[in-house]
C-alpha positions as CSV (number, residue, x, y, z in Angstrom):
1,X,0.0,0.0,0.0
2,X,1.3,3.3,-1.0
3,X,1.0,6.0,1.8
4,X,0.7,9.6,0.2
5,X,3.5,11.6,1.1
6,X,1.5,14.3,2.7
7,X,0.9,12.1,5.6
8,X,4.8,12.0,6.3
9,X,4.5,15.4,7.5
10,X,0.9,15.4,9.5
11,X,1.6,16.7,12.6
12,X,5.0,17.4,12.4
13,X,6.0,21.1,13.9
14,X,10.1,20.7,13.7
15,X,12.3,19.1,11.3
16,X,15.9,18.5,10.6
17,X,17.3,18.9,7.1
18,X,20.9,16.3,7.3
19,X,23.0,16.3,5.0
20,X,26.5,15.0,4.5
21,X,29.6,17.3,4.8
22,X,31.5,15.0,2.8
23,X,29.6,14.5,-0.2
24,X,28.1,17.5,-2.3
25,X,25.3,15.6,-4.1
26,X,23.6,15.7,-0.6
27,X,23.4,18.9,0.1
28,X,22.0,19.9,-3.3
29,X,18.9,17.9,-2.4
30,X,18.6,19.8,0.9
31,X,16.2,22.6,-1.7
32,X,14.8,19.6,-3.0
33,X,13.7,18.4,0.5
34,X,13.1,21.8,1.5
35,X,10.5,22.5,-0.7
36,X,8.5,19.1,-0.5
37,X,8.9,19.8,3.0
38,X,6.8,23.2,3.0
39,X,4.1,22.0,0.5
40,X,2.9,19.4,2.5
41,X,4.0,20.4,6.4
42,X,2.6,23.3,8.7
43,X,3.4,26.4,7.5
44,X,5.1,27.8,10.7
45,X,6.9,24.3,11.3
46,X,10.7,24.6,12.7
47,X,13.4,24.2,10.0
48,X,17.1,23.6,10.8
49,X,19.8,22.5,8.3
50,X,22.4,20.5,9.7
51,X,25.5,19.4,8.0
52,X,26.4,16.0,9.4
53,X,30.4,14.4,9.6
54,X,32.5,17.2,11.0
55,X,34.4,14.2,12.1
56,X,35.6,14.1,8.5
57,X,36.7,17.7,8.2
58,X,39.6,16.5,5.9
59,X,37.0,14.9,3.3
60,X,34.8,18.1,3.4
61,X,32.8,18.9,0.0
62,X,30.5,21.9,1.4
63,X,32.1,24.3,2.6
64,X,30.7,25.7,6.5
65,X,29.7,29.8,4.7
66,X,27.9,28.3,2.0
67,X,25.4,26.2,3.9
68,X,25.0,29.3,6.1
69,X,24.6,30.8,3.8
70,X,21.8,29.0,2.1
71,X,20.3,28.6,5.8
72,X,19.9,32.4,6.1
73,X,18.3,33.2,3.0
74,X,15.5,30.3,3.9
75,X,15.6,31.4,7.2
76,X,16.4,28.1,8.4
77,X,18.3,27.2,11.6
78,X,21.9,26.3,11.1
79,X,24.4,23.7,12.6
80,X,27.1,21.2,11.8
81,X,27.3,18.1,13.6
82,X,28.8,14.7,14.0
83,X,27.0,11.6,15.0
84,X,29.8,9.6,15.5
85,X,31.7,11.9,17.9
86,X,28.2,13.4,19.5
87,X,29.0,16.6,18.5
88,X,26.3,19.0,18.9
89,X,23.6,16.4,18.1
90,X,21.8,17.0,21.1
91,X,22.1,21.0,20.4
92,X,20.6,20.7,17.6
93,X,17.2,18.9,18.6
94,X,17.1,21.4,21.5
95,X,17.8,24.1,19.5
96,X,14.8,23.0,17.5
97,X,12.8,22.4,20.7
98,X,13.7,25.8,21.6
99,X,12.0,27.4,18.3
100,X,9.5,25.2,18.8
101,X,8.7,26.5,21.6
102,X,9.0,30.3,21.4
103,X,6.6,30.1,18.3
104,X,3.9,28.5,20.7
105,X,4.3,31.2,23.4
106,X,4.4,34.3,21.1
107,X,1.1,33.3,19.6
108,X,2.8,33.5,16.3
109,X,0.8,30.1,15.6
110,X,-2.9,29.6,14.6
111,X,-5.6,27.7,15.5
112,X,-5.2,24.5,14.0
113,X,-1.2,25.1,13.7
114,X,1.2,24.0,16.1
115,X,-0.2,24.3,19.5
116,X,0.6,24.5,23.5
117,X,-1.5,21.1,23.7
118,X,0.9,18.9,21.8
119,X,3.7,20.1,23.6
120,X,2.4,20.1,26.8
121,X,1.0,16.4,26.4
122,X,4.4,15.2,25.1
123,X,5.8,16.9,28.2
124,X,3.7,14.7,30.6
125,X,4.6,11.8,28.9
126,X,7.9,12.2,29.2
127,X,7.3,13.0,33.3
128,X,5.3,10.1,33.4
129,X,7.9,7.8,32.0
130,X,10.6,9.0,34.6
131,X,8.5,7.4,37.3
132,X,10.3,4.2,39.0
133,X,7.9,1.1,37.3
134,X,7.2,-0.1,41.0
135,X,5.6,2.8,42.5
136,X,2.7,1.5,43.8
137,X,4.2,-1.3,45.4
């Protein structure tokens, strides 16, 4: 079964744009992605373009500037990572988070947008699974 590609993007109110440092081809899908990604998500969704593998500075195809570059004129969010060594990996979801966030409590959202609700309820989860499992024992 085939699942329309709109339905990727339901609900989502952040997203990460990765591409690879190392080879070029990647990052020239990142418009590409970009725009797929703004047909069919939430119009004030969170966008941040990281450049993954600054483990493998030596092998670099995309240069730092030009990525910031492009980030800036989209008005995208901008950092380079590496998974391997964990650099700024976790910065970067927060940073997202973060955006997320400041959108909700400006009002900049509408009704129907990204909304207090969502976040809030994934916030409880989250308490609610840091509860020791033998709490009521």
């Amino acid at each position: 079964m085939l699942v329309p590609v709109t339905l990727y993007y339901r609900g989502a109110v952040g997203a990460l744009l990765v591409y690879d440092i190392t080879k070029h081809l990647t990052y020239e899908s990142v418009e590409r992605w970009l725009k797929e990604l703004y047909d069919h998500a939430d119009p004030h969704i969170v966008v941040m373009l990281v450049g993954n593998k600054t483990d493998l500075e030596s092998e670099r195809s995309v240069p730092t500037e030009e990525a910031k570059d492009f980030a800036e004129k989209k008005g995208l969010l901008f950092l380079e990572t590496s998974a391997l060594q964990s650099t700024n990996v976790e910065a970067a979801f927060n940073k997202v988070l973060e955006e997320i966030h400041k959108k909700v409590n400006s009002k900049e959202v509408v009704r129907g947008s990204i909304n207090a609700v969502t976040l809030n309820s994934s916030r409880a989860e989250n308490e609610e699974n840091k509860k020791p499992c033998c709490k009521n024992i």
